[in-house]
DSSP file (Angstrom, degrees, kcal/mol; ACC not computed):
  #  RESIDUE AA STRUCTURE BP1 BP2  ACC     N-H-->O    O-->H-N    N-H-->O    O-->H-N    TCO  KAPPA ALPHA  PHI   PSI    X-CA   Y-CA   Z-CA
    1    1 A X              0   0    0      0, 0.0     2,-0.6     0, 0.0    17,-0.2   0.000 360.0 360.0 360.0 134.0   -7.0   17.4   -6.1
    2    2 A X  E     -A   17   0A   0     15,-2.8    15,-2.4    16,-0.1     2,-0.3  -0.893 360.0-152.8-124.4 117.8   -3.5   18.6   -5.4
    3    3 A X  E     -A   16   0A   0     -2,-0.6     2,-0.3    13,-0.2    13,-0.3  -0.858  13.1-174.6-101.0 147.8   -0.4   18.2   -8.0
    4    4 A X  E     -A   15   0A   0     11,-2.4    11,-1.5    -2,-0.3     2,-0.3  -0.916   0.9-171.2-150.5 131.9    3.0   18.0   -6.5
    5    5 A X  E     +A   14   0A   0     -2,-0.3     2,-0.3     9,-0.2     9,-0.2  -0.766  18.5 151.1-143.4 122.8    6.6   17.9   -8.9
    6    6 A X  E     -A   13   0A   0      7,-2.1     7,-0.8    -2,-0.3     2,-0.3  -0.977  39.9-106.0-142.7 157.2    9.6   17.3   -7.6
    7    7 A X  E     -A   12   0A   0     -2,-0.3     5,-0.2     5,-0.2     3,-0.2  -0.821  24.1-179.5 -90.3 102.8   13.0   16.0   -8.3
    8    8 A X  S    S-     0   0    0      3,-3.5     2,-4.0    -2,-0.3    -1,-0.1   0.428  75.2 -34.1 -64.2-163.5   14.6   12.7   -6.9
    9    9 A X  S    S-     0   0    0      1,-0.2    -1,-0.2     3,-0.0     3,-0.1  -0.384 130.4 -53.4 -41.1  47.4   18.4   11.4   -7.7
   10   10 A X  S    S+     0   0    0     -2,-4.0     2,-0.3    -3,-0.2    -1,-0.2   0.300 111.0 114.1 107.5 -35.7   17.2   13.1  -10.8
   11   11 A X        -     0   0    0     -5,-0.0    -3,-3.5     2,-0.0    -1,-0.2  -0.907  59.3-125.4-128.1 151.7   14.3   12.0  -11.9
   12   12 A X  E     -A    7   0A   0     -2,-0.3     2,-0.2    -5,-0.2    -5,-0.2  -0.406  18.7-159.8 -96.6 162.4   11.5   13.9  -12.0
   13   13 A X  E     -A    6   0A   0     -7,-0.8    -7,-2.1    -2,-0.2     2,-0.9  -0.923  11.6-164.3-149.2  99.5    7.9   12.9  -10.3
   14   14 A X  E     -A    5   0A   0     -2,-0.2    17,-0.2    -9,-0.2    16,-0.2  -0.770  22.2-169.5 -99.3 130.8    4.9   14.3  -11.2
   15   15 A X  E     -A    4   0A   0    -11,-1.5   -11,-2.4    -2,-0.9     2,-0.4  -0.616   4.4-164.3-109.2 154.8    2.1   13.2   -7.8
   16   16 A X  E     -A    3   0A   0     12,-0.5    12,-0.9   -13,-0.3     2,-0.3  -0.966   3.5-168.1-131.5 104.4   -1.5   13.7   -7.9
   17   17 A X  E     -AB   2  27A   0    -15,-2.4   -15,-2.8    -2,-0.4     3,-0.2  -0.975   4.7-168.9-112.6 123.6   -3.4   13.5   -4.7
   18   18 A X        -     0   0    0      8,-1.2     2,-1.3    -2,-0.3   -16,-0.1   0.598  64.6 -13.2 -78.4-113.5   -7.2   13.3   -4.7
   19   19 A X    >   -     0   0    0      1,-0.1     3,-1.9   -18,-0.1    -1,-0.2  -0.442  50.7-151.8 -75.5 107.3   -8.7   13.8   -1.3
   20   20 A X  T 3  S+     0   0    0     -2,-1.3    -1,-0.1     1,-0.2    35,-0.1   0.626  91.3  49.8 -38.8 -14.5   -6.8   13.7    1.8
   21   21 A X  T 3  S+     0   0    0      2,-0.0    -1,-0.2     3,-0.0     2,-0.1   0.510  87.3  89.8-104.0  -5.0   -9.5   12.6    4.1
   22   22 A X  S <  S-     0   0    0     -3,-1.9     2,-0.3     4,-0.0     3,-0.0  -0.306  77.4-117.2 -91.9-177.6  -10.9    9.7    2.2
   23   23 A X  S    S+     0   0    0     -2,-0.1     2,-0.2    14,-0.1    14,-0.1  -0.753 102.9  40.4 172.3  92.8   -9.3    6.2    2.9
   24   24 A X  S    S-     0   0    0     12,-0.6     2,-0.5    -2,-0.3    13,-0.2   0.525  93.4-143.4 -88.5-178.4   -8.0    4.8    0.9
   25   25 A X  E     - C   0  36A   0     11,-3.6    11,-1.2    -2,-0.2     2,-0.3  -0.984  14.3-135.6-102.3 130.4   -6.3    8.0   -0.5
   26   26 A X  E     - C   0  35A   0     -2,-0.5    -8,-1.2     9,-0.2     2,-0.3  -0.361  27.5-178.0 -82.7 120.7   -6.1    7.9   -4.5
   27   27 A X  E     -BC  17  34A   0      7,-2.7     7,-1.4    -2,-0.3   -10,-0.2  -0.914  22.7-152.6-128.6 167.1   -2.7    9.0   -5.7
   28   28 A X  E     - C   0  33A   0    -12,-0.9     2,-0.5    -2,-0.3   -12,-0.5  -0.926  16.1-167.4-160.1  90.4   -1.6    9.3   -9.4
   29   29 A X  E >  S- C   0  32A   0      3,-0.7     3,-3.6    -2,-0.2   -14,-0.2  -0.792  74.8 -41.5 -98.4 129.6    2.7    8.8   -9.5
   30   30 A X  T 3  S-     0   0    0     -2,-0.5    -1,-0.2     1,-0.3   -15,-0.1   0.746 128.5 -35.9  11.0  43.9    3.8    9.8  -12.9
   31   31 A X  T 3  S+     0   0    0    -17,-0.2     2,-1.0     1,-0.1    -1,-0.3   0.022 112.6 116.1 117.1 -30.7    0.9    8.2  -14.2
   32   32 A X  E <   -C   29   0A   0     -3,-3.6    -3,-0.7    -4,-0.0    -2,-0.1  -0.578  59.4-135.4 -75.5  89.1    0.6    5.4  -12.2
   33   33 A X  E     +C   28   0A   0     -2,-1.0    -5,-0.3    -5,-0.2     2,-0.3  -0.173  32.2 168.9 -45.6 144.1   -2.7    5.0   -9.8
   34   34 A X  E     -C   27   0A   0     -7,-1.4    -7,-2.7    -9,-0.1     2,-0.3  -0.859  23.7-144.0-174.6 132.8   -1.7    3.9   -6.3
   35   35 A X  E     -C   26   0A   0     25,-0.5    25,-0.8    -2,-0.3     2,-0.4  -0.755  22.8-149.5 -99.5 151.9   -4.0    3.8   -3.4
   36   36 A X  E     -CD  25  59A   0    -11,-1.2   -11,-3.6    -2,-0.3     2,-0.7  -0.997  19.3-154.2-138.1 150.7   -2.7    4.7   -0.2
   37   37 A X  E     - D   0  58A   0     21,-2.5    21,-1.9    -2,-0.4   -14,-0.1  -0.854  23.2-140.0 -65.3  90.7   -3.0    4.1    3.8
   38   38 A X        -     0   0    0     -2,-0.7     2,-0.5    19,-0.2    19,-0.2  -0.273  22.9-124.3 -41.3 154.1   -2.0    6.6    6.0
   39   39 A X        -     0   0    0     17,-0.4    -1,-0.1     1,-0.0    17,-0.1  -0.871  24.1 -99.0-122.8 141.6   -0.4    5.3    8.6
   40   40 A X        +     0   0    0     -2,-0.5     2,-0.3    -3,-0.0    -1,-0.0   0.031  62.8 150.2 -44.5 115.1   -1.5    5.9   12.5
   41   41 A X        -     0   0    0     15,-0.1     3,-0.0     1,-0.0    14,-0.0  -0.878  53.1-100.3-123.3 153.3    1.3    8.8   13.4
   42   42 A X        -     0   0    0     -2,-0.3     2,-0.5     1,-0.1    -1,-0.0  -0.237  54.9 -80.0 -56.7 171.7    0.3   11.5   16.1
   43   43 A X        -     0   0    0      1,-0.1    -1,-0.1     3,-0.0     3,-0.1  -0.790  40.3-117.8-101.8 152.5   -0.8   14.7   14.8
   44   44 A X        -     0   0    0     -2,-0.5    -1,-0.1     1,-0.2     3,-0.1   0.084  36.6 -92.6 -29.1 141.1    1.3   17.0   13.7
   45   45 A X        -     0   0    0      1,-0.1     2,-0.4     0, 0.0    -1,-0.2  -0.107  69.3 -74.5 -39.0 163.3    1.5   20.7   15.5
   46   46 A X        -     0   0    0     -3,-0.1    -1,-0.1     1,-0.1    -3,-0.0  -0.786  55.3-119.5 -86.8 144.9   -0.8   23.0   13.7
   47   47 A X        -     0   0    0     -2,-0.4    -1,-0.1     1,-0.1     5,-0.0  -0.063  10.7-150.9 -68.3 158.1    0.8   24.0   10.3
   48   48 A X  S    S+     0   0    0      3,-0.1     2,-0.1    -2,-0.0    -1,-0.1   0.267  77.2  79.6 -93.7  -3.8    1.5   27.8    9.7
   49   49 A X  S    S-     0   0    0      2,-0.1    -2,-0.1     1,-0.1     3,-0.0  -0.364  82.8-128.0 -98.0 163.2    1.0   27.3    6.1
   50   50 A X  S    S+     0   0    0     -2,-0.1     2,-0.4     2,-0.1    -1,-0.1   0.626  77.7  90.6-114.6  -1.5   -2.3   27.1    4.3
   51   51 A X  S    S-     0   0    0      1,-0.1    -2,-0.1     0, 0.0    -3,-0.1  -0.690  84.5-100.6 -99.6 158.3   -1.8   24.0    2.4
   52   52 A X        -     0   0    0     -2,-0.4    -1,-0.1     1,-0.1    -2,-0.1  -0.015  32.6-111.1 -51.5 118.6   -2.8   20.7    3.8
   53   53 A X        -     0   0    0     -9,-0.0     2,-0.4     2,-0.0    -1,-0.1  -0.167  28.7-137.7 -51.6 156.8    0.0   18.1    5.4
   54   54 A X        -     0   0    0      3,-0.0     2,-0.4     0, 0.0     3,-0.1  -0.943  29.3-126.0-107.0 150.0    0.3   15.1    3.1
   55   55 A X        -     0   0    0     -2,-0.4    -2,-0.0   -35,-0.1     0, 0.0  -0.872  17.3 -98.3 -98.1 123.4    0.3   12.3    5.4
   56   56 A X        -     0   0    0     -2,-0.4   -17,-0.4   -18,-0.1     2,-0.3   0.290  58.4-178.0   2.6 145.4    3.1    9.4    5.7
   57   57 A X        -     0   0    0    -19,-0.2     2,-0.3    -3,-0.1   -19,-0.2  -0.980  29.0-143.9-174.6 146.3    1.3    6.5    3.7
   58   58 A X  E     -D   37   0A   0    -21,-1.9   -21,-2.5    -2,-0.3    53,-0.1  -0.939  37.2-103.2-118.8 155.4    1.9    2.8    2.8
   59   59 A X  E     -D   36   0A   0     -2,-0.3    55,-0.7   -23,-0.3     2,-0.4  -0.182  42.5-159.8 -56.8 134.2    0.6    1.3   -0.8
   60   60 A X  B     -e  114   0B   0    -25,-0.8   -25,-0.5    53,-0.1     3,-0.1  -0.983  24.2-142.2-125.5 166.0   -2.7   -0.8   -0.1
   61   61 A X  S    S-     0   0    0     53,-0.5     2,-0.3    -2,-0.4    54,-0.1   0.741  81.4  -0.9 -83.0 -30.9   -3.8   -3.3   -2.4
   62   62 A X  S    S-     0   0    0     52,-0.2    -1,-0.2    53,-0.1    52,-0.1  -0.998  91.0 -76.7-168.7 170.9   -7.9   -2.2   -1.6
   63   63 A X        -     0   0    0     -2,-0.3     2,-0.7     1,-0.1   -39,-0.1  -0.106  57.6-110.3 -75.1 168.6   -9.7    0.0    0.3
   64   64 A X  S    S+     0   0    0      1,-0.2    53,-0.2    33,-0.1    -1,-0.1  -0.524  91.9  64.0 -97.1  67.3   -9.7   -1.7    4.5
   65   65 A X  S    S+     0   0    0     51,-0.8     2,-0.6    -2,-0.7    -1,-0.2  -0.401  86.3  10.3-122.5 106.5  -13.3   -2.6    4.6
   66   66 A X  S    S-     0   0    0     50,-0.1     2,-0.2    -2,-0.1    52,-0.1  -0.888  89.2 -26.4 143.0-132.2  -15.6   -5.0    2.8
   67   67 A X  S    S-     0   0    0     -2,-0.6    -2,-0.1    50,-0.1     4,-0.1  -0.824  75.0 -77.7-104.2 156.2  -15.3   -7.8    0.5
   68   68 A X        -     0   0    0     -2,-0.2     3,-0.4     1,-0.1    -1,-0.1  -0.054  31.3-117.1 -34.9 148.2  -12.4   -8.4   -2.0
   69   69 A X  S    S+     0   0    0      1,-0.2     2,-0.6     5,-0.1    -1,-0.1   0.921 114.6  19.3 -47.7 -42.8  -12.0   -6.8   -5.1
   70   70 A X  S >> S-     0   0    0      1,-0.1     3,-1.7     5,-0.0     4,-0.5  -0.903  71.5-160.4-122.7 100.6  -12.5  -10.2   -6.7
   71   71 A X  T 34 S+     0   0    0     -2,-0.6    72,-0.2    -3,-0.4    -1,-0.1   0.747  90.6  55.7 -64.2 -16.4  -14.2  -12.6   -4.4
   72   72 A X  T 34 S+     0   0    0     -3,-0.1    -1,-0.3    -4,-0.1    70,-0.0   0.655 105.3  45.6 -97.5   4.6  -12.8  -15.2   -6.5
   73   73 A X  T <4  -     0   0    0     -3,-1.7    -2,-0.2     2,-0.1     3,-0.1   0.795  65.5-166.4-101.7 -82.6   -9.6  -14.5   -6.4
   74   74 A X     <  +     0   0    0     -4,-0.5    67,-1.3     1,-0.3     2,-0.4  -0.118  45.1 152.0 129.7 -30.8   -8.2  -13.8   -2.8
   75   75 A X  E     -I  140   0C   0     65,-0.2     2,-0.5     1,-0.1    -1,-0.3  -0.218  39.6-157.7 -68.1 105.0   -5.3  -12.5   -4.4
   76   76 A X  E     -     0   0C   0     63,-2.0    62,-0.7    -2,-0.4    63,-0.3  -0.329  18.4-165.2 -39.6  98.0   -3.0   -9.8   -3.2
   77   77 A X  E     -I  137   0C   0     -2,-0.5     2,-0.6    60,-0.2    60,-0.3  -0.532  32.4 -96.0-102.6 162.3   -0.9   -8.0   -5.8
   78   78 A X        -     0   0    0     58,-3.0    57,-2.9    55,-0.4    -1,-0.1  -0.386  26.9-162.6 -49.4 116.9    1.8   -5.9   -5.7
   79   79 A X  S    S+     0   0    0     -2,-0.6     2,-0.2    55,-0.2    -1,-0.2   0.649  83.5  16.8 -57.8 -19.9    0.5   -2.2   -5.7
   80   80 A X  S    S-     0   0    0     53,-0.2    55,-0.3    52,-0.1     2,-0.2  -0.850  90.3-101.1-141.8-178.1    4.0   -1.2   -6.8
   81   81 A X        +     0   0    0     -2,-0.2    52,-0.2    52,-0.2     2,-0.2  -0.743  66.5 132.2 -90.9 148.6    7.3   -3.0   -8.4
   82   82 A X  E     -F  132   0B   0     50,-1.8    50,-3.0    -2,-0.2     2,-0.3  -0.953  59.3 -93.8 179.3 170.0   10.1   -3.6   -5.0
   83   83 A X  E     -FG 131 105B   0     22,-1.2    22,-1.6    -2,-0.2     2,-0.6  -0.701  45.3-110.2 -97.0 147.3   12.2   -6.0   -3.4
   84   84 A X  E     + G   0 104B   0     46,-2.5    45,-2.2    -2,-0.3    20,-0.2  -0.816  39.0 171.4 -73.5  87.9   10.6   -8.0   -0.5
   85   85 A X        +     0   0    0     18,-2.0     2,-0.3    -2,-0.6    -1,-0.1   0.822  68.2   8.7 -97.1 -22.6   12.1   -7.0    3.2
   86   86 A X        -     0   0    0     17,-1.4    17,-0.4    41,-0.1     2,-0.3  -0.913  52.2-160.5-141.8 165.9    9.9   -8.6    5.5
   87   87 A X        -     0   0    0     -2,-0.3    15,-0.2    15,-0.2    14,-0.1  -0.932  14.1-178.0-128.5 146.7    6.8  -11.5    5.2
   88   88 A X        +     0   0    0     13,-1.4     2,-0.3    -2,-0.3    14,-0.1   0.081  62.2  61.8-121.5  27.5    4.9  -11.0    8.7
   89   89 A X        -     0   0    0      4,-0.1     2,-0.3     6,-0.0    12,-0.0  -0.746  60.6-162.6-163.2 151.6    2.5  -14.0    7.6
   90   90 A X    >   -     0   0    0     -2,-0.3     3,-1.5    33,-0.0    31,-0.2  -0.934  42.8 -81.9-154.7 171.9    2.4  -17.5    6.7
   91   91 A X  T 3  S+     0   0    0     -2,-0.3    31,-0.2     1,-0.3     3,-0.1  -0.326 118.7  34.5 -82.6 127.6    0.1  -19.7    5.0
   92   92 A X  T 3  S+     0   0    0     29,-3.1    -1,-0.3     1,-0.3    29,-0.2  -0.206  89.7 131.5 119.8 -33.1   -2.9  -20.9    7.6
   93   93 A X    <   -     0   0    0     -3,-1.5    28,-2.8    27,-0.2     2,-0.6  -0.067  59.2-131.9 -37.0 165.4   -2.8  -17.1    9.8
   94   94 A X  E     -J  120   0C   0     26,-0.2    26,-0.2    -3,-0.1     2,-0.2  -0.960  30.2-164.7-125.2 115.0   -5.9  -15.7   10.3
   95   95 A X  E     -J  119   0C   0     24,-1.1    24,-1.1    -2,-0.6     2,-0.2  -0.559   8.3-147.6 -79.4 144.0   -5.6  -11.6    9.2
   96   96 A X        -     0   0    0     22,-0.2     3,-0.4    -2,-0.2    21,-0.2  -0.593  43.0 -74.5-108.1-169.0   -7.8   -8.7   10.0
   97   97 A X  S    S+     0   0    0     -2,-0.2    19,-0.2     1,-0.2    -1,-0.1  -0.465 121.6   8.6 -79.6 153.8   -8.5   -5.6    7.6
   98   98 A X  S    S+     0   0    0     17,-1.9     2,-0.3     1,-0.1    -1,-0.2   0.300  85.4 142.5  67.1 -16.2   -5.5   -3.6    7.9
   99   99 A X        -     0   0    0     -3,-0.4    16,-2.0     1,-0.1    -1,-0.1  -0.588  66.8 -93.4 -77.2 117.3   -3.3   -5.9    9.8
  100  100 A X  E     + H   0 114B   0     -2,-0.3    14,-0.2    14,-0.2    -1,-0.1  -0.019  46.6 175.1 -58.3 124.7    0.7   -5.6    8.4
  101  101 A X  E     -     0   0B   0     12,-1.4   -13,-1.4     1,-0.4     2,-0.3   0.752  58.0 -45.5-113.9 -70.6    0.9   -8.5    5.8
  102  102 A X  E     - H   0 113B   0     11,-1.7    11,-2.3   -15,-0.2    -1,-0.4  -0.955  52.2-105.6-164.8 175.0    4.6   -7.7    4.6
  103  103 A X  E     - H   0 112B   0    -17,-0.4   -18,-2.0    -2,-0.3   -17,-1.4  -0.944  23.6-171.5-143.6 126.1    6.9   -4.9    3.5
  104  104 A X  E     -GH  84 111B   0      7,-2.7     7,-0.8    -2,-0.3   -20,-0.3  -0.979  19.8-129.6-118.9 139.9    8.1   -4.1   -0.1
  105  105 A X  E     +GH  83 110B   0    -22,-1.6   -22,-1.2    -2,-0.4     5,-0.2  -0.537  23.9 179.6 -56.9 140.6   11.1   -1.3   -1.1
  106  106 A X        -     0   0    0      3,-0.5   -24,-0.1   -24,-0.2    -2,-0.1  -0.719  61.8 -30.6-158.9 153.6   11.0    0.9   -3.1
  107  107 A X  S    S-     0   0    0      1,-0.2     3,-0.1    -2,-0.2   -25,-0.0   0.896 129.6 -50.6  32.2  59.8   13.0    3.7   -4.5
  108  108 A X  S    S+     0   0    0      1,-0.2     2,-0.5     0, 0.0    -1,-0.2   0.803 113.5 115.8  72.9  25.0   14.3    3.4   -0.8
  109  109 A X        -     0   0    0      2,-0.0    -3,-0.5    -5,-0.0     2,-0.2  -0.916  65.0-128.2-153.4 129.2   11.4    3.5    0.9
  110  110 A X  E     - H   0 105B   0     -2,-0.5     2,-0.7    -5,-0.2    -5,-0.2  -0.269  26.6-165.0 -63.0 123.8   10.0    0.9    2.9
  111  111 A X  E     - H   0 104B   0     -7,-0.8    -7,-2.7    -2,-0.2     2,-0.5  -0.838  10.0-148.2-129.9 108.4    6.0    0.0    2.0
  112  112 A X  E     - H   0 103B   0     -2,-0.7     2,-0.8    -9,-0.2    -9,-0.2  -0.617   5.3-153.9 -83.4 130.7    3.8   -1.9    4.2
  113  113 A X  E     - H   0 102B   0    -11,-2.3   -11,-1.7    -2,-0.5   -12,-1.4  -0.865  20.9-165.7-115.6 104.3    1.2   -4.0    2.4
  114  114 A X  E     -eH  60 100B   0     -2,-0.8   -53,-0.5   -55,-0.7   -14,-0.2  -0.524  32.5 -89.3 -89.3 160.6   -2.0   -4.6    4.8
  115  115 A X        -     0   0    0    -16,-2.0   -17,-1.9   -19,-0.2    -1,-0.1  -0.265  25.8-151.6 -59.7 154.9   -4.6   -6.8    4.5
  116  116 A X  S    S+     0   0    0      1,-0.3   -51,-0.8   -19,-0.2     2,-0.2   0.723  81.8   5.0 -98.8 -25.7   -7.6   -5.4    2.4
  117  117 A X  S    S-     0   0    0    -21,-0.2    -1,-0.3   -53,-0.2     2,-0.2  -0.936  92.7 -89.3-146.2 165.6  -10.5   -7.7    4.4
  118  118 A X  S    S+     0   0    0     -2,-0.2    26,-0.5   -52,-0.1     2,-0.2  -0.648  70.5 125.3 -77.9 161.4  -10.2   -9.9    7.4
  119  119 A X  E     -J   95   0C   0    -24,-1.1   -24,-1.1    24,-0.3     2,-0.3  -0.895  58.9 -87.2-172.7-162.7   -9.4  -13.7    6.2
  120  120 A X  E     -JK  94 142C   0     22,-3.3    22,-1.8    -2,-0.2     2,-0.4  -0.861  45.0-109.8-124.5 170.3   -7.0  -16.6    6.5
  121  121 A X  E     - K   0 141C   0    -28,-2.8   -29,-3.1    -2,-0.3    20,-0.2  -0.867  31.7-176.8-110.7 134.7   -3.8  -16.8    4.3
  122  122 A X  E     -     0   0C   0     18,-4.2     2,-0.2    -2,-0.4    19,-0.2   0.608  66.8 -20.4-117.2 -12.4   -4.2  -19.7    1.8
  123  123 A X  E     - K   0 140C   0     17,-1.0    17,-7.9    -3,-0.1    -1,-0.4  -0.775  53.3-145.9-177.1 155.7   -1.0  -19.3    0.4
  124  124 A X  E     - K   0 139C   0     15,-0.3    15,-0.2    -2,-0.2     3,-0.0  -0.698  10.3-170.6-106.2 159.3    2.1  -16.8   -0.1
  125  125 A X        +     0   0    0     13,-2.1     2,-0.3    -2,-0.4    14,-0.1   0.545  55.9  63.8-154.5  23.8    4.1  -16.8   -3.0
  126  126 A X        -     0   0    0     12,-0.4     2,-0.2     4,-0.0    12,-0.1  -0.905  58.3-152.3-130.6 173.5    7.1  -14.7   -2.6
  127  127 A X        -     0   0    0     -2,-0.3     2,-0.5    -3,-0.0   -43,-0.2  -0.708  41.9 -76.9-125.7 176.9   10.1  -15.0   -0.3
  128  128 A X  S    S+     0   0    0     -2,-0.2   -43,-0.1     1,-0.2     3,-0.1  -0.745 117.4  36.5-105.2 152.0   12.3  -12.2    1.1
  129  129 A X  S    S+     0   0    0    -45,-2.2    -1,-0.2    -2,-0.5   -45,-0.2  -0.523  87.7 139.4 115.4 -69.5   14.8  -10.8   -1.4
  130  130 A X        -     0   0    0     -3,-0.2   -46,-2.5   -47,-0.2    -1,-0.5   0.230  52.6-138.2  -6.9 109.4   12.4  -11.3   -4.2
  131  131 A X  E     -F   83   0B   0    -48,-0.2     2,-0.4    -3,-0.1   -48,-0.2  -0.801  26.2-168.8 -74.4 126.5   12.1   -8.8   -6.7
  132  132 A X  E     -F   82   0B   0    -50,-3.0   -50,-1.8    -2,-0.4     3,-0.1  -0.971  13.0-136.7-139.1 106.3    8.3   -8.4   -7.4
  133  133 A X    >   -     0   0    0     -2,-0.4     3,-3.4   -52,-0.2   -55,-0.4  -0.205  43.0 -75.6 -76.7 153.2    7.0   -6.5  -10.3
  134  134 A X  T 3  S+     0   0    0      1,-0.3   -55,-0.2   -55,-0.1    -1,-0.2  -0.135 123.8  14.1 -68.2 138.2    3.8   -3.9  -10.1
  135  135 A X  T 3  S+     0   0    0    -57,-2.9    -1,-0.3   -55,-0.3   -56,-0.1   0.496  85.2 138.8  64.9  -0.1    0.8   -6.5   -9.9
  136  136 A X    <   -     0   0    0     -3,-3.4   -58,-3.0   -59,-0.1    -1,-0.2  -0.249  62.2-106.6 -58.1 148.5    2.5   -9.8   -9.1
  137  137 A X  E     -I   77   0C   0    -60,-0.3   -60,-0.2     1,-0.2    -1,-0.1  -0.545  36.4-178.2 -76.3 162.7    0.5  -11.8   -6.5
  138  138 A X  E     -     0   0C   0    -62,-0.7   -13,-2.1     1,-0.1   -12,-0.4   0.477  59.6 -22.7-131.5 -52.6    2.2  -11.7   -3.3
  139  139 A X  E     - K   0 124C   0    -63,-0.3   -63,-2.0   -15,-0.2     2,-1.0  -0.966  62.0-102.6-154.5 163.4    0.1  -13.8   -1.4
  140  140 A X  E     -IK  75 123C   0    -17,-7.9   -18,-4.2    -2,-0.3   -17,-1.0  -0.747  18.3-173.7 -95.2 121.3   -3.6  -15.4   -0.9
  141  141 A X  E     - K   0 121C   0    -67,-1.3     2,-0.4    -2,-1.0   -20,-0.2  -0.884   4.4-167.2-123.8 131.7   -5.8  -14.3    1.2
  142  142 A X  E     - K   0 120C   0    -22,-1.8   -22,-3.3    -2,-0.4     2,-0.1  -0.787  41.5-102.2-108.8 137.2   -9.5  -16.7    1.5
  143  143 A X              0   0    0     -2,-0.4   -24,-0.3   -24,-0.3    -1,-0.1  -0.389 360.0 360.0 -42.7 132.2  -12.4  -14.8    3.5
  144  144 A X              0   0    0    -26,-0.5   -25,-0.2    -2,-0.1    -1,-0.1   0.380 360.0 360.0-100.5 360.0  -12.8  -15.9    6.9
């Protein structure tokens, strides 16, 4: 576990990262648990440094293999509060694990929200533009 604090347009952030090699990776943003995906980049040169790169990462909703968190729900929620820039989905698709479901800002940085299992999409329920608070459904996703 690694703690990281640094200063934004001001405001301060302290990040918590547990292990870097697990997937999802478990992050801790001023207090707020957030899972993340890395996302496929080449690798880096080797560092000169002895601590670990932290890798480029989007918010997921649940780890990319197995069943839903709630098999009776399907639902996707926001992992963070953001505006809505893209929906790559529409109600009837058929999704795999991992597979780019749509992309929410925040604090100026773009986060892609994958699927968590493969399924079909049984319904979305934001548009883009949409300001979407930390746990709002975004969309439904039924097991395939």
């Amino acid at each position: 576990m690694k703690t990281y604090r640094f200063t934004i347009d001001g405001k301060p952030y302290e990040v918590v990262i547990d292990d870097l090699h697990a997937r999802p990776i478990n992050v801790t943003v001023n207090g707020e648990a957030v899972s993340v995906i890395p996302e496929d980049l080449p690798s880096p040169p080797p560092s000169t440094t002895d601590s670990p790169p932290v890798p480029t990462a989007s918010p997921a909703t649940s780890p990319p293999r197995g069943a839903p968190p709630d098999a009776d729900s399907g639902a996707v929620l926001a992992p963070i509060p953001g505006v809505v820039l893209e929906i790559d989905v529409e109600p009837g698709d058929r999704v795999e694990t991992g597979q780019e479901l749509l992309v929410l800002e925040a604090m100026k940085m773009k986060n892609v929200i994958r699927a968590p299992y493969n399924g079909v999409v049984a319904a979305v329920h934001i548009h883009i533009g949409q300001q979407v608070q930390h746990h709002e459904p975004l969309l439904d996703l039924e097991t395939a």
